[in-house]
N, C-alpha and C positions, 0 to 999 in steps of 0.2 A: 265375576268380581275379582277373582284369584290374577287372571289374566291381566286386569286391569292393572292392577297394583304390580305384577310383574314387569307390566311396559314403564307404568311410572317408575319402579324403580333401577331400571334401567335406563331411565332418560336422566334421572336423580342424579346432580355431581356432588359423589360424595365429598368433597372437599373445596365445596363452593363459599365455604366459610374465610378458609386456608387463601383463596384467590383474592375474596374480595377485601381480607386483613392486606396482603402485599399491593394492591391495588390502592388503596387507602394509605399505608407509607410510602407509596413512589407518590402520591398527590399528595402529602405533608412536607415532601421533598422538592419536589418541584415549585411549589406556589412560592416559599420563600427563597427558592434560588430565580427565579424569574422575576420577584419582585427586587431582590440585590442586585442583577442585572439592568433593570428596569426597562423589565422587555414592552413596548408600548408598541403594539403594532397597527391600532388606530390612527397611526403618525402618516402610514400609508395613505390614510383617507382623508387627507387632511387638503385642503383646496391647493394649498399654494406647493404639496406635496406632485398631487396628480397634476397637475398644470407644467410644474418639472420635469417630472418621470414621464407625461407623455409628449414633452418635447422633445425631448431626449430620444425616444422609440420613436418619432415620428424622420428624426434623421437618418435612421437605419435605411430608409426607402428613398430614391432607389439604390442599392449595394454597389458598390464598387469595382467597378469594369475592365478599365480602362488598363494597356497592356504594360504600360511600368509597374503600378500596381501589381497587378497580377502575378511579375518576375519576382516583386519581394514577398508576395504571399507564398508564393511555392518555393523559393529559398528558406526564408521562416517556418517554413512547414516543414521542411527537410532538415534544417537546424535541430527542430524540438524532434524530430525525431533520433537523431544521432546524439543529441544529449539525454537523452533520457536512456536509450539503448546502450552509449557506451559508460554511465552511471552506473545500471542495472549490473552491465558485466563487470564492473570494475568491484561492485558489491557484492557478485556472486566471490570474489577473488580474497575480500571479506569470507565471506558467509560460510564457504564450505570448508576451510579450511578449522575458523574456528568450531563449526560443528562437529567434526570430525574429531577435535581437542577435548570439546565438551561431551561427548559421548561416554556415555558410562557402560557400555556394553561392550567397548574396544577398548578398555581400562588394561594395561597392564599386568597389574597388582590384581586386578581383581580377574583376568583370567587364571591367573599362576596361584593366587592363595583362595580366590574366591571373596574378597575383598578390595574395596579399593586400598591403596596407600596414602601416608600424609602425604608424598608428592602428587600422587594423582589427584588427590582432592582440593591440593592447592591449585594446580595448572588448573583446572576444572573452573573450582570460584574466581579466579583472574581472567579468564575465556568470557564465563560468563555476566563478570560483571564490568569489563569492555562492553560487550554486545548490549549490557542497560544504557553506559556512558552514550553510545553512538545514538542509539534509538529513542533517548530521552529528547535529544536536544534536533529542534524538527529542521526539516533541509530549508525553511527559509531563513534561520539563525545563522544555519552556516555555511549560506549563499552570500548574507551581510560581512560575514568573516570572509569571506574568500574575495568578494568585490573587493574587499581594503587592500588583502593582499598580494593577488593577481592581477586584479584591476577587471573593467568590465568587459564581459563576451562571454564563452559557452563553457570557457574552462573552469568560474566560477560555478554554472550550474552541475557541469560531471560533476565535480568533487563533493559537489553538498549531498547530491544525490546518492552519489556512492558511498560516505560516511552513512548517512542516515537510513539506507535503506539496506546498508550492509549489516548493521545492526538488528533491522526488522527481521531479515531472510536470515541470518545466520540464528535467529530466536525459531524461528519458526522451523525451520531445517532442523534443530536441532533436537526438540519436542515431536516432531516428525521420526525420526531416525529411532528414539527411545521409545515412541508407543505402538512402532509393528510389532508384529509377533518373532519374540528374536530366538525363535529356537532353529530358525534354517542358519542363523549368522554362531550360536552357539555351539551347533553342530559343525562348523565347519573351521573354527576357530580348535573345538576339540579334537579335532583328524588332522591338525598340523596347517590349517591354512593360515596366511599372513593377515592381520587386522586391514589392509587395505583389501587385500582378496575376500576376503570374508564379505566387508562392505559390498563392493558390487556387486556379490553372486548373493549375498543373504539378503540384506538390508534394501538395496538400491532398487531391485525387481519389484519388490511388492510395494511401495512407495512413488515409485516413479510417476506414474498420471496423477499422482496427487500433487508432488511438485512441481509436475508442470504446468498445472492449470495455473497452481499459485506463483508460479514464476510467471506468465503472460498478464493474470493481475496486476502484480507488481510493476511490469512494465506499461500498464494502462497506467496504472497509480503516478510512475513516473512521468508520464507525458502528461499527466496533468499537475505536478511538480514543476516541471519543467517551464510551464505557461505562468503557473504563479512565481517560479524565481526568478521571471524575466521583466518582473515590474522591481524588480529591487538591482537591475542591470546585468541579470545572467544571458541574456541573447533568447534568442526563440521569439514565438509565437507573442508571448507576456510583454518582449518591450516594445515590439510594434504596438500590440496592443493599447498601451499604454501611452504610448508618446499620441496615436492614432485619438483617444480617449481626452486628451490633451489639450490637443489641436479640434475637439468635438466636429471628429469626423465620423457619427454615426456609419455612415456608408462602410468604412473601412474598418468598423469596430466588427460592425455585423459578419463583416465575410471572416476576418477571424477569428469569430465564432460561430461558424458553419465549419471551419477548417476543424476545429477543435473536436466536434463533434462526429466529422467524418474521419478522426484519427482514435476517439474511443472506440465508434461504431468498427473499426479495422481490426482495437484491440479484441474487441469481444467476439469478430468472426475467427479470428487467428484462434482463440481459445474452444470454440468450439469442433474448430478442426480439427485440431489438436487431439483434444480429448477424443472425440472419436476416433481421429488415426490411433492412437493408444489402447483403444480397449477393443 
């Protein structure tokens, strides 16, 4: 009997009470934001719903062959690659440097008295509250800003990319840098080493496959930025798509969405090698 009661309460969650309260305000939460949305997704099933949507899927077949095609999908494909890649690095150009600004471990003032200063905690709040500016506002807002101002092609998508995602990487880089263990960069900062030096020998070694997984992310996350800024005229993969979409040429919609999916499936191999070559 003892036994018994020992298994039961060990099967017992003590804090099944604790789950099923927070489980019960995320559905007092949800119900009324789906019904202010007015999510209706019976609208799927609706006759004259399915009669659309599978005319639609039924033009997908057969996919698009033929060798002119072809030349624009694999330019388009090489497009959204190079805007997304040279975004990413235009926002690492962003990212690291405000990180580095925003660091409070490579503080001036606060190696020398042990404290930060008013100035370093000003530089600090203007660093970091740049990097919300950028990150608030999403790279299709200011892909639309940049179409007006550029005009349309790929140089509207780098730049939205690079704003908005210079903002994300330099937030995340920068919470990255403050939660290692900083006593190899403290130590080395205390024996006369340069806050840059300190960085790469304390900071940068034990962080490193962390950001780089999150830096190949990112540039997944771009290339599929990239596709959605191209319905709004940033070039890539998105405005074939879309003019493709247009013209309801199923055939051609489909292969660039095959392309799409054989350039995530690329991003997530690259990351896994990665990581592996790193550790």
């Amino acid at each position: 009997m003892n036994a018994l009661t020992s298994n039961h309460n060990r099967l017992h969650d003590p804090v099944w009470h604790q789950r099923l309260g927070w489980t019960a305000a995320l559905l007092l939460l949800l119900i009324p934001a789906l019904w202010i949305v007015e999510f209706k997704p019976w609208i799927f099933f609706d006759q004259q719903s399915l009669k659309a949507g599978g005319s639609f899927i039924k033009s997908f077949w057969p996919p698009a062959h033929d060798a002119e095609f072809l030349r624009l999908l694999v330019t388009s494909t090489w497009n959204t690659i190079a805007v997304a890649t040279a975004g990413v690095t235009l926002g690492l150009v962003i990212a690291i440097p405000a990180a580095l600004l925003g660091n409070r471990v490579l503080s001036v003032s606060a190696i020398a008295h042990g404290r930060m200063g008013v100035l370093g905690r000003a530089v600090r709040g203007v660093v970091r509250a740049v990097l919300i500016v950028l990150r608030s506002i999403p790279e299709l807002v200011w892909g639309l800003i940049f179409v007006r101002a550029v005009g349309l092609g790929d140089t509207a998508g780098v730049l939205a990319i690079a704003l908005t995602f210079g903002g994300m990487m330099g937030k995340v880089f920068l919470e990255v840098f403050e939660s290692v263990d900083r006593r190899p960069t403290l130590a080395l900062l205390n024996n006369g080493s340069s806050r840059i030096g300190a960085f790469l020998y304390g900071t940068l070694p034990t962080c490193a496959p962390e950001l780089a997984s999150y830096l190949v992310f990112r540039w997944e996350c771009a290339i599929r930025s990239s596709v959605i800024l191209g319905f709004v005229g940033a070039g890539g993969l998105g405005q074939q798509m879309e003019l493709s979409m247009k013209m309801l040429a199923g055939g051609e919609v489909v292969m660039f969405l095959l392309a799409f999916v054989a350039l995530v499936s690329l991003a997530d191999l690259v990351s896994k090698r990665l990581r592996a070559w790193m550790q």
